[in-house]
KEKE-3310 file (N, C-alpha, C; in steps of 0.2 Angstrom, whole numbers, plus 5000, padded with zeros to 4 digits):
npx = (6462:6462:6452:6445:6436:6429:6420:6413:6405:6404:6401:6389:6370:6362:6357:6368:6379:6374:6371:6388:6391:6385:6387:6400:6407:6401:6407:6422:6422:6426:6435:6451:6448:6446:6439:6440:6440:6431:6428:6430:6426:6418:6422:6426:6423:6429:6443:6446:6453:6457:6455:6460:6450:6436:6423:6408:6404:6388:6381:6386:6386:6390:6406:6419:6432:6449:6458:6473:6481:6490:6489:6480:6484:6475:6468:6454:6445:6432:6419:6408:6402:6400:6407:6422:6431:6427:6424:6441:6445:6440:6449:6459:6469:6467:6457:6441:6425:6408:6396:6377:6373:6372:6364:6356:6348:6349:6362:6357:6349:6353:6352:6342:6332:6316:6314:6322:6333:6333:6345:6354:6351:6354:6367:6369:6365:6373:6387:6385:6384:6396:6404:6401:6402:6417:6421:6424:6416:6399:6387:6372:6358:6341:6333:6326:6333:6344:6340:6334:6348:6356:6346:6349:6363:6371:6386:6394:6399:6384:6379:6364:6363:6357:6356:6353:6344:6347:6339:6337:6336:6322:6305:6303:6311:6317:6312:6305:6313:6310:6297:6287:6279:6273:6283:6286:6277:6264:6248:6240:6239:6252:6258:6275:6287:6304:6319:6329:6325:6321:6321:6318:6313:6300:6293:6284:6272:6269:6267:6254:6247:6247:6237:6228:6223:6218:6215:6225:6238:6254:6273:6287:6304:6322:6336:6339:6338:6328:6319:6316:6303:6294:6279:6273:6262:6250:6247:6260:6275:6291:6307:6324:6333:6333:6340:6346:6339:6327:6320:6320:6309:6300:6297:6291:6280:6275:6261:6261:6273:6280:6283:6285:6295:6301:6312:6324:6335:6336:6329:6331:6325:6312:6312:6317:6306:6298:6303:6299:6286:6277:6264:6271:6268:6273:6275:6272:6285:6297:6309:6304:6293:6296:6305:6296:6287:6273:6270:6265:6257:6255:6255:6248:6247:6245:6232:6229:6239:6235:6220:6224:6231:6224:6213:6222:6223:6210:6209:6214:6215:6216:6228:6237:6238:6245:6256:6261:6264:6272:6283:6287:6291:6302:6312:6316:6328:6340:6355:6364:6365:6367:6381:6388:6389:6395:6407:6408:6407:6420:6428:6429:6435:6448)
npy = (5386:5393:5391:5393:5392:5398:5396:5400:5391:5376:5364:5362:5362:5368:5379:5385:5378:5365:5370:5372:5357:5352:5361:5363:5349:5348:5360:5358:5351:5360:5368:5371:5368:5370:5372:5380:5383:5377:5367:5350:5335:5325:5312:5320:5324:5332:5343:5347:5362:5363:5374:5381:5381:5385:5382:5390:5400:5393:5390:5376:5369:5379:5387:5397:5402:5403:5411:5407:5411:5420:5424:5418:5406:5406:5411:5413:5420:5414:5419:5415:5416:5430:5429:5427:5420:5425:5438:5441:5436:5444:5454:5452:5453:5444:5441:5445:5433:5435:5426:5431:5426:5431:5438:5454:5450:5439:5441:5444:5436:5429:5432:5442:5438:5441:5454:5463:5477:5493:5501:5494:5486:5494:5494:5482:5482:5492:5485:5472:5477:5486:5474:5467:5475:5476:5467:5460:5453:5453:5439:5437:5428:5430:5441:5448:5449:5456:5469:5472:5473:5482:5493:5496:5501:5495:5493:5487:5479:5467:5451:5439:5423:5408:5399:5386:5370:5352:5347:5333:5325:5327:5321:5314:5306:5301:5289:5285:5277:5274:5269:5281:5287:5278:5276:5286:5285:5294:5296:5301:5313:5327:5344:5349:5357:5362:5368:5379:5383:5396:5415:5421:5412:5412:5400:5402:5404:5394:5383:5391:5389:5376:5373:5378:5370:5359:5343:5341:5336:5340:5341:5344:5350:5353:5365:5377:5393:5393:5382:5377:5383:5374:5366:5353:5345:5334:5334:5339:5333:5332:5335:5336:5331:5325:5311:5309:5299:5298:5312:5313:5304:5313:5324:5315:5312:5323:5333:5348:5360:5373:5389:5401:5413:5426:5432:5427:5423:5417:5403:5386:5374:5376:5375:5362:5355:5359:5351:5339:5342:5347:5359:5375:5386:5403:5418:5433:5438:5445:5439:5424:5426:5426:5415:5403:5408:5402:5389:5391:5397:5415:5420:5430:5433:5422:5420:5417:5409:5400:5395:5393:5383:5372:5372:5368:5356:5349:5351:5338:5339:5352:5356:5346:5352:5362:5357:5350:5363:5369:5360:5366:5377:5377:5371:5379:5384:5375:5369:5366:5374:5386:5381:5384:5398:5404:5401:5409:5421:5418:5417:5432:5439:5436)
npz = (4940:4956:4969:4986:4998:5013:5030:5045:5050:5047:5050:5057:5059:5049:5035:5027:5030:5023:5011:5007:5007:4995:4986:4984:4979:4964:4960:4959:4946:4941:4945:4954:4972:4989:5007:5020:5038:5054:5064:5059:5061:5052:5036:5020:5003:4998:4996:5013:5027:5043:5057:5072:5086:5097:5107:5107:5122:5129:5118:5112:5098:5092:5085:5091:5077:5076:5067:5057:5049:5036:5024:5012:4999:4983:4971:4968:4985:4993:5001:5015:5029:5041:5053:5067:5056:5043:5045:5046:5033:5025:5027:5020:5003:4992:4979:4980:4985:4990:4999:5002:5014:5025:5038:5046:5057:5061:5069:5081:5086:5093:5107:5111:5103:5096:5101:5100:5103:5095:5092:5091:5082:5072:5072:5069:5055:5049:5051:5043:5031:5029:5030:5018:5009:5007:4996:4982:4973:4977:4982:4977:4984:4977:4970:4980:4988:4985:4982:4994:5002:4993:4995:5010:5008:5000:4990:4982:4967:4964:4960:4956:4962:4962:4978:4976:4971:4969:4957:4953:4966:4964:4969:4959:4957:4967:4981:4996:5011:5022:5035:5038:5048:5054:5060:5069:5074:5071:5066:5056:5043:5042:5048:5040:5050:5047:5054:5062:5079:5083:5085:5073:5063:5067:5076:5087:5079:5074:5084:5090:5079:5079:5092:5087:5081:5088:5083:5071:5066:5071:5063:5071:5068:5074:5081:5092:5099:5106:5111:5123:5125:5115:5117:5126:5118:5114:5099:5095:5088:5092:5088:5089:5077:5063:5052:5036:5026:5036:5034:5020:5022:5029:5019:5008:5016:5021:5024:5020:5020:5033:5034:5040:5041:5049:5044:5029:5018:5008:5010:5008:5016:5009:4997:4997:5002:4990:4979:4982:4980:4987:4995:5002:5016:5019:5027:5024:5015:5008:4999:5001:4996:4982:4981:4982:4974:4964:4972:4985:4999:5004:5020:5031:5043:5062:5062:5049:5044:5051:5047:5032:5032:5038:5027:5018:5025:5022:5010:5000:4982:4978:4987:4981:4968:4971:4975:4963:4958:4965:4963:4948:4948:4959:4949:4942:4949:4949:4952:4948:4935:4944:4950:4936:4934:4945:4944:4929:4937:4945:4935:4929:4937:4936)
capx = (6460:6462:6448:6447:6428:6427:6415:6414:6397:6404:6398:6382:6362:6360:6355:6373:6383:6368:6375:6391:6391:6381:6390:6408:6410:6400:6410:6428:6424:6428:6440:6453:6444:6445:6437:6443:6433:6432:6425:6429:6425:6419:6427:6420:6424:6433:6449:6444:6459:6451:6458:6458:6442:6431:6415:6406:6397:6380:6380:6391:6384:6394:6410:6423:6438:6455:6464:6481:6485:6493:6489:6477:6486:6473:6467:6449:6442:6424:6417:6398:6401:6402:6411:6430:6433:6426:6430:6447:6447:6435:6451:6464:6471:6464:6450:6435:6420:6406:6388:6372:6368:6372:6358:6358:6342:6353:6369:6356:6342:6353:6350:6337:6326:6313:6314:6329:6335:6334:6350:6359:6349:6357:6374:6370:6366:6380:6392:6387:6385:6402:6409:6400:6406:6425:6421:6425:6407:6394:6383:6363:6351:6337:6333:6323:6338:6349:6338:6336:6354:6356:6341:6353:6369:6378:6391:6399:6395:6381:6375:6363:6366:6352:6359:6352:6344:6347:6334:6338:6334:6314:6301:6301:6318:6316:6308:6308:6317:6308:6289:6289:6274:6275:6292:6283:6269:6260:6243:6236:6241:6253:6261:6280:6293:6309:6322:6331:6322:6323:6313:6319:6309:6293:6292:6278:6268:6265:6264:6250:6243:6245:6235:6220:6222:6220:6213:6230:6247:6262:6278:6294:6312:6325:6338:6339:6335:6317:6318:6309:6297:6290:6275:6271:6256:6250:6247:6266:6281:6296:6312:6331:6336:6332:6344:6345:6333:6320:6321:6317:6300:6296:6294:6287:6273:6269:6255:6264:6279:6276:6287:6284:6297:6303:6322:6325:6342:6334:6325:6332:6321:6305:6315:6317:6300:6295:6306:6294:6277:6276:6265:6273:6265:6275:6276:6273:6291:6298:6313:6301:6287:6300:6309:6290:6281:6267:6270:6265:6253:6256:6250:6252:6248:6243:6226:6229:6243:6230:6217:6227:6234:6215:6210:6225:6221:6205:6207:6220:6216:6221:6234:6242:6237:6249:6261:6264:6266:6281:6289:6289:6293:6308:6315:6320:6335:6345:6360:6371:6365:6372:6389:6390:6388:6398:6413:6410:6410:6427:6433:6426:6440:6455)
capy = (5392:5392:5396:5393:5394:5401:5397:5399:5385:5369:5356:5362:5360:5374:5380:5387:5369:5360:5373:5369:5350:5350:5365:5361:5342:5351:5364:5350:5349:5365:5371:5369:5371:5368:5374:5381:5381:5377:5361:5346:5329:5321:5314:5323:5320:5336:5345:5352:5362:5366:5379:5381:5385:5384:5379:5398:5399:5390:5389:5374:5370:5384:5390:5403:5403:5408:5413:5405:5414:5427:5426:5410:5404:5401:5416:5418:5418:5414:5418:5411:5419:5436:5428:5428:5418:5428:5443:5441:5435:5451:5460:5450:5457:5441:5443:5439:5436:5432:5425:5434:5420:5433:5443:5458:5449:5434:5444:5448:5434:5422:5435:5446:5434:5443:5459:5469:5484:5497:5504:5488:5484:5500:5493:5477:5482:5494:5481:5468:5482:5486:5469:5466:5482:5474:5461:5463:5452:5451:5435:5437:5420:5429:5449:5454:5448:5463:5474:5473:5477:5489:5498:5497:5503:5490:5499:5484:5474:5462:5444:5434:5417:5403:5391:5379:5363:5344:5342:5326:5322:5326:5314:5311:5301:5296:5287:5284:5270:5273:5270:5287:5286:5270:5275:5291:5286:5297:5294:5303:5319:5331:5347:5349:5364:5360:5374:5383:5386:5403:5419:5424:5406:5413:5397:5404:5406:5385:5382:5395:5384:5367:5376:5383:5366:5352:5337:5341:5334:5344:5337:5350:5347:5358:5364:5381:5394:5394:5374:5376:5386:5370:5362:5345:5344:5328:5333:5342:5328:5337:5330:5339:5330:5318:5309:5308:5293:5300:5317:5312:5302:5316:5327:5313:5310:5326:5336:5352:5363:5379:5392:5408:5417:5433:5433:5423:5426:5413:5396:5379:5370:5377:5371:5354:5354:5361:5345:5332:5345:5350:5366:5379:5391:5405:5424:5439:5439:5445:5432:5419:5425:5424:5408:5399:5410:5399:5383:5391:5404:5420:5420:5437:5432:5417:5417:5415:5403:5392:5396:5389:5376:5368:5372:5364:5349:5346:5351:5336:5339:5360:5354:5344:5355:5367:5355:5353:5371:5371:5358:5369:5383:5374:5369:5387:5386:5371:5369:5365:5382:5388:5381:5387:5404:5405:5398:5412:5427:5417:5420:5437:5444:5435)
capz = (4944:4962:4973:4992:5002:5020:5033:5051:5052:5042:5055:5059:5057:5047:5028:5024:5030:5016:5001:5005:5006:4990:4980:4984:4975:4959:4959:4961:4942:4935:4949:4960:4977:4995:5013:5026:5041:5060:5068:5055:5063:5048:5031:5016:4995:4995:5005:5021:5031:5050:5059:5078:5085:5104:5106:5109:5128:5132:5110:5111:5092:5085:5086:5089:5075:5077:5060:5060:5043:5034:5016:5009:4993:4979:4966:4972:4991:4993:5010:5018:5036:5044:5060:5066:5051:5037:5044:5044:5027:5021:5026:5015:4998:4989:4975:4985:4983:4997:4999:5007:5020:5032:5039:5052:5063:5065:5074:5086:5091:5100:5114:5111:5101:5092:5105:5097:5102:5088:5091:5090:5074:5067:5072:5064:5049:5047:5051:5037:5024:5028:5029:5012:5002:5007:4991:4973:4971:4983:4979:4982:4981:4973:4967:4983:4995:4981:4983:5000:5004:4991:4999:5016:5006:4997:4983:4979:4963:4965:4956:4958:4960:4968:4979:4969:4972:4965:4954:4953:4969:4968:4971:4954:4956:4974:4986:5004:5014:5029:5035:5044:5049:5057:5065:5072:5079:5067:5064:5050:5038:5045:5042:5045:5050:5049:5052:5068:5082:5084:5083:5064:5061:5068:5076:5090:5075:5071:5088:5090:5074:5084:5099:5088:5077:5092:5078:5066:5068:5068:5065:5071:5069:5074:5088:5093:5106:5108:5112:5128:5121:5113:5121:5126:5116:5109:5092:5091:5087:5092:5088:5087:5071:5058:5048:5029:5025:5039:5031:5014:5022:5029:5017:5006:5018:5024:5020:5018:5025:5038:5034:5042:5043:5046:5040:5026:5012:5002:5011:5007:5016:5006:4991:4996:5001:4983:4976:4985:4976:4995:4999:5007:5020:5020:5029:5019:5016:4998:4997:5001:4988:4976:4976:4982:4969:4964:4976:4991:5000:5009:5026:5036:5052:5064:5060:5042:5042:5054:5041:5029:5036:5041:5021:5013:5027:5021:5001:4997:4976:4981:4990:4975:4961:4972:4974:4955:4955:4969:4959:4941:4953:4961:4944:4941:4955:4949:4956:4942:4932:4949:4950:4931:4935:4948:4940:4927:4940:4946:4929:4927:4942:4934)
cpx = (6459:6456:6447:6440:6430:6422:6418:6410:6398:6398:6394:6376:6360:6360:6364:6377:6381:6372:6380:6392:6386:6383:6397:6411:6407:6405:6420:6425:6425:6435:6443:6452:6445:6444:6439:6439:6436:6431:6425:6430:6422:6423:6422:6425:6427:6439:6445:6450:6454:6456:6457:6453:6439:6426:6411:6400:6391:6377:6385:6390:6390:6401:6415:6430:6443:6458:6470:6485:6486:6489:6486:6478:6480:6471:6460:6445:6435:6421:6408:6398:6402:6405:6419:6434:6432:6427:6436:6449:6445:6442:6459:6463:6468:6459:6445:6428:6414:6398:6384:6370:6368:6367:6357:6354:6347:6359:6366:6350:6344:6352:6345:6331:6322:6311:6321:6330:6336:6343:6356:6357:6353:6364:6374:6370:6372:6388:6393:6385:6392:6405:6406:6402:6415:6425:6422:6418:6403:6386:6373:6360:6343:6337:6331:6329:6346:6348:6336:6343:6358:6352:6348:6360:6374:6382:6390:6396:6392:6381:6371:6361:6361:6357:6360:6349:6347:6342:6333:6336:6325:6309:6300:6306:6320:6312:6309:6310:6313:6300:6288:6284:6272:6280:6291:6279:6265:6255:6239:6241:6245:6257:6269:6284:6299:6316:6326:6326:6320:6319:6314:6315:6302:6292:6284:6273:6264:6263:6256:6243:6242:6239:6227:6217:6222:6218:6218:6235:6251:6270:6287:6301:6317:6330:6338:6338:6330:6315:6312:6303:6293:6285:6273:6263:6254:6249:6254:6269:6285:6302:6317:6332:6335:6338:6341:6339:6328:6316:6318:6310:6297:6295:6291:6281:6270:6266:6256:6269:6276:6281:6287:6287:6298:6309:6322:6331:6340:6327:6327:6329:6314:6307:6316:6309:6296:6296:6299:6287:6273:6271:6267:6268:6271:6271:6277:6281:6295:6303:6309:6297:6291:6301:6301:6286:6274:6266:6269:6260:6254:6253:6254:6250:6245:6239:6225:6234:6239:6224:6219:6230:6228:6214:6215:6225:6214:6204:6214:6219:6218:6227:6239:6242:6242:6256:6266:6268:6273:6284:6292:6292:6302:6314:6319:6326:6338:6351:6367:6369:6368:6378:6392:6393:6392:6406:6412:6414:6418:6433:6433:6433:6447:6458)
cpy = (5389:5395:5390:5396:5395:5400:5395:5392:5381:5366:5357:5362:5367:5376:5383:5380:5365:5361:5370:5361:5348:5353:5361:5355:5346:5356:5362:5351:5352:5368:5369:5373:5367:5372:5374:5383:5380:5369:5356:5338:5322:5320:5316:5322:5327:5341:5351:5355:5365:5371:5376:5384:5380:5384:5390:5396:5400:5391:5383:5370:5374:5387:5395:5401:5405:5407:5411:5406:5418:5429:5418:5412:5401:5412:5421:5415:5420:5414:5418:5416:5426:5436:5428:5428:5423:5432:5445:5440:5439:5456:5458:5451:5452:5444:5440:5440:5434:5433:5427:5430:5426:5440:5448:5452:5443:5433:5445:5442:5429:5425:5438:5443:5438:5452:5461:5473:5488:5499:5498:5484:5488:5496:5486:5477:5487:5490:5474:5470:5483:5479:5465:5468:5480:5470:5465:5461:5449:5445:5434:5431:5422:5438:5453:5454:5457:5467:5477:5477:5483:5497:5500:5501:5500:5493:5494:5479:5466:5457:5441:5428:5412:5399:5385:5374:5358:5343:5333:5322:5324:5323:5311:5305:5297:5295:5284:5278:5270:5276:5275:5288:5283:5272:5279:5291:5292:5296:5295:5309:5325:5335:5349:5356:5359:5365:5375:5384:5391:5410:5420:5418:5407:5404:5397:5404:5398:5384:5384:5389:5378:5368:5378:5378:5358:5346:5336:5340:5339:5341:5341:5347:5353:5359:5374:5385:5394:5385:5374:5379:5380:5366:5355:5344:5335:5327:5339:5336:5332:5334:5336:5338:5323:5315:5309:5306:5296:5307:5317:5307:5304:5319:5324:5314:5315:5330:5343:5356:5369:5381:5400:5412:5423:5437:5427:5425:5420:5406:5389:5375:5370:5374:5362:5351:5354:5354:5339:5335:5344:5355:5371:5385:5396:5413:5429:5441:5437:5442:5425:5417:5425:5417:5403:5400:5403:5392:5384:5395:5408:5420:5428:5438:5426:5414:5415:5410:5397:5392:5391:5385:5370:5366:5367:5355:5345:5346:5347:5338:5347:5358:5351:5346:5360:5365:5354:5358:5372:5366:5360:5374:5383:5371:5375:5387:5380:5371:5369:5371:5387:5390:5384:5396:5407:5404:5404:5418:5425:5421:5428:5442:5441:5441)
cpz = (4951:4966:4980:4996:5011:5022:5039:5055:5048:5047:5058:5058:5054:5038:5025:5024:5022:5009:5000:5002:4999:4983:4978:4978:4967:4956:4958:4950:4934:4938:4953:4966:4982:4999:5017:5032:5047:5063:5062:5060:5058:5040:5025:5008:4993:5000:5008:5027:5038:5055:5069:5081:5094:5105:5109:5116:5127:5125:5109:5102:5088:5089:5086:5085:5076:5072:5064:5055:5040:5027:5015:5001:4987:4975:4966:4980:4991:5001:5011:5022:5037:5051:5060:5059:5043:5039:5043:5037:5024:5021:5022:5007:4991:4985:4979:4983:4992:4995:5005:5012:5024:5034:5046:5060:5066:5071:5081:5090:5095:5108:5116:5110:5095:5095:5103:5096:5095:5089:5088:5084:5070:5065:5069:5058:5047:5047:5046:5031:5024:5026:5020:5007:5002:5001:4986:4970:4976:4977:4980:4978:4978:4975:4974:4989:4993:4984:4991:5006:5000:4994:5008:5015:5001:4991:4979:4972:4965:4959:4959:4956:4965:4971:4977:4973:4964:4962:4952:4957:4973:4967:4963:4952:4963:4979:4991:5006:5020:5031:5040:5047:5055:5063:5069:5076:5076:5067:5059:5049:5043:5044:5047:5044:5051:5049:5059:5073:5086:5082:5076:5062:5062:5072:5081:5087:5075:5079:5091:5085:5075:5088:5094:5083:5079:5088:5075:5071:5067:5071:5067:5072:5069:5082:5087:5100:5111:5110:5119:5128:5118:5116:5123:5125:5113:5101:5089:5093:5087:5092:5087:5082:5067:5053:5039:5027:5027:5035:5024:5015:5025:5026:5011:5008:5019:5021:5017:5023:5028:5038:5035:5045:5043:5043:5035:5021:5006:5004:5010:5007:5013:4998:4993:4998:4995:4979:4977:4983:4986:4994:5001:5009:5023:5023:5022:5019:5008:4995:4996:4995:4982:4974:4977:4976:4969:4968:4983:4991:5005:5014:5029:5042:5055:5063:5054:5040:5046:5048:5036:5029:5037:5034:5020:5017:5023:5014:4997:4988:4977:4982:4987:4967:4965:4971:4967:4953:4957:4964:4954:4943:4955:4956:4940:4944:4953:4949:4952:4935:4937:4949:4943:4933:4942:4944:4934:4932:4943:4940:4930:4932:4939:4931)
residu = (UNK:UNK:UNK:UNK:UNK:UNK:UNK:UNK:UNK:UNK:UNK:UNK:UNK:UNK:UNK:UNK:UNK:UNK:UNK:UNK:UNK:UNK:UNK:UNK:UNK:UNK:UNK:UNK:UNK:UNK:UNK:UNK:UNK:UNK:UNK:UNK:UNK:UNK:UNK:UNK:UNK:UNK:UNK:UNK:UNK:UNK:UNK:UNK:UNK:UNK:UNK:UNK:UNK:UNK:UNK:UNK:UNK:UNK:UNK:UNK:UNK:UNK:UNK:UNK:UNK:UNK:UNK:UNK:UNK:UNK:UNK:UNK:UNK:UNK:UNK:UNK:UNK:UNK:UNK:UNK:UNK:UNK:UNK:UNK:UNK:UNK:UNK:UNK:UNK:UNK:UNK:UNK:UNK:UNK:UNK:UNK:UNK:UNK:UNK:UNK:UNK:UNK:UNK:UNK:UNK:UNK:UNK:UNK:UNK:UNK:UNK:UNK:UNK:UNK:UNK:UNK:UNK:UNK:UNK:UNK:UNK:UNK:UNK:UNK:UNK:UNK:UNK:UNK:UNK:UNK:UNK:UNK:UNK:UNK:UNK:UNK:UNK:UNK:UNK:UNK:UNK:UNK:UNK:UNK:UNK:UNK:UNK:UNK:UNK:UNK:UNK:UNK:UNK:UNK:UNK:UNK:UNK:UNK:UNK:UNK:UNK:UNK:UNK:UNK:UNK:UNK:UNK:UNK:UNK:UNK:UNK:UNK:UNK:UNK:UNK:UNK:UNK:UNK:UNK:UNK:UNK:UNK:UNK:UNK:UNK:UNK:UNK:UNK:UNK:UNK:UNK:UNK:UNK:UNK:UNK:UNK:UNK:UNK:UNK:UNK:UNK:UNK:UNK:UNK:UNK:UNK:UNK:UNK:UNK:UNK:UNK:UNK:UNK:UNK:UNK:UNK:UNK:UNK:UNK:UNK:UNK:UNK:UNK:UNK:UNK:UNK:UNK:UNK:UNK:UNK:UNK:UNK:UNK:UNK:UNK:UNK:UNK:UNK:UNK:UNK:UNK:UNK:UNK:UNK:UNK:UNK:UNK:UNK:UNK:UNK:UNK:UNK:UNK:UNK:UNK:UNK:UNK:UNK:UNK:UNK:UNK:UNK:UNK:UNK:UNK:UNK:UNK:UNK:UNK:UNK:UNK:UNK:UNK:UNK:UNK:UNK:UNK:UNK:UNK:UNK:UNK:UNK:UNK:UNK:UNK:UNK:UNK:UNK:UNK:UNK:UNK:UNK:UNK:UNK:UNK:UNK:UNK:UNK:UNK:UNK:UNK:UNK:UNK:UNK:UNK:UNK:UNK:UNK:UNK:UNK:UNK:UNK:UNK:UNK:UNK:UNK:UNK:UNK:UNK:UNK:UNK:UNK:UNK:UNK:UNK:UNK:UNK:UNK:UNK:UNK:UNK:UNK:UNK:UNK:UNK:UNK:UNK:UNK:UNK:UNK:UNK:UNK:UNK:UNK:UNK:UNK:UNK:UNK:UNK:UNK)
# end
């Protein structure tokens, strides 16, 4: 079987790039599979063909595709994105299928931010209902992400399929290379975001919780639009981007993740935090309460995510009776029950 992935956002700092570079080689050992894509700069352990493509103005991060093709040779096309790239594919004759990463709020906050005209919400979501209903299988990362787009319109047959973590890789099978702590000038217990910086992140939210939490550290990672929006406080560490190693002794060391968003299609990084028996402080938000279920706590506003934040500083045995929980929690989405189950629905359109 031949099958063929699309995405507009390979090479960039973001929760679809991760799936890929984690799915793809698993998937290499049921199928023949390769990516077709935009920006490849590095080499990777599976075939990559890259199209032509221009950096997108004053977003030079991500970029605009130019389709160079008529017809892609393989039996199923899987598509990530709703951009140049995956639209044009959405309207090839191929068996296709394509995953929910794409979310109305995101079409709209690199300009609006968290103030988005209604009308233009309208026109977003009618535009990835449509470009959804053009698939033979729409893939959702967990029931409320279904339901949500059915509730919007969706015809077309759904499944749902987790992203998936490596269980392999959590704290119970690794441990950090780097005294992060040390390397940070950290001083004591601190809690991390790591994510986009953008409104769909809620990030005004943690900062809020830095500002009514001057004793607690807060450790933020991230690039986005809202960057200057972050304050020069002395209890925020703000950095663009962590490498591998550092990444893995952050979310050993820290005391719990802050994830209050208010778009999510699934979370990644509250799953890799779940791996390490993390916390999570999550947004009333029904994808989130899902895949966290009992490894986290629902905050529904800033006073309660600072609330929250304070307790789980000060109540470490709470704090790691919850962590437990995220890791039984996060033991449910592995990655390789995943790629099975994709590899049926492949089957399933032959």
């Amino acid at each position: 079987m031949r099958v063929v992935w699309i995405s507009d956002t390979f090479e960039q700092l973001n929760g679809i790039a991760i799936y890929i570079k984690r799915t793809v080689p698993l998937l290499r050992k049921y199928v023949d599979i390769r990516l077709i894509t935009g920006r490849v700069n590095e080499h990777y352990k599976f075939p990559v063909s890259s199209l032509p493509h221009v950096p997108v103005p004053l977003l030079r991060d991500y970029d605009i595709i130019i389709p160079t093709f008529r017809k892609i040779d393989a039996d199923i096309m899987h598509v990530h994105t709703g951009y140049t790239l995956g639209l044009y594919s959405s309207l090839l004759g191929s068996k296709k299928v394509v995953t929910t990463h794409l979310h109305p709020y995101h079409l709209l906050e690199g300009i609006f931010g968290h103030r988005q005209p209604k009308f233009l919400q309208k026109l977003a979501w009618k535009y990835v209902i449509s470009f959804f209903n053009r698939f033979d299988v729409v893939v959702c990362q967990t029931n409320a992400t279904k339901e949500m787009f059915r509730e919007r319109g969706l015809k077309a047959r759904a499944e749902i399929v987790p992203n998936g973590m490596d269980i392999s890789e959590s704290i119970e099978n690794i441990k950090p290379t780097v005294n992060f702590k040390e390397k940070y000038n950290i001083k004591g217990e601190f809690a991390f975001f790591l994510g986009r910086i953008d409104a769909s992140k809620r990030i005004s939210w943690i900062i809020e919780v830095a500002k009514k939490l001057p004793d607690r550290e807060f450790f933020i990672v991230g690039k986005g639009t809202l960057e200057k929006k972050i304050p020069k406080l002395e209890n925020i560490h703000f950095y663009n981007y962590l490498g591998h190693e550092d990444k893995i002794a952050a979310f050993y060391e820290a005391a719990m993740l802050l994830m209050p968003s208010k778009v999510e299609t699934e979370g990644i990084v509250a799953q890799e935090a779940m791996l390490f028996k993390k916390p999570v402080l999550i947004s009333n938000n029904e994808v989130l309460r899902e895949v966290v279920g009992k490894g986290g706590i629902v905050c529904n506003s800033i006073e309660e995510l600072a609330e929250n934040t304070e307790f789980l500083f000060e109540n470490k045995k709470h704090r790691e009776e919850i962590g437990e929980k995220a890791l039984d929690e996060v033991k449910k989405r592995d990655i390789n029950k995943s790629v099975e189950k994709l590899v049926k629905i492949y089957e399933s359109l032959l």
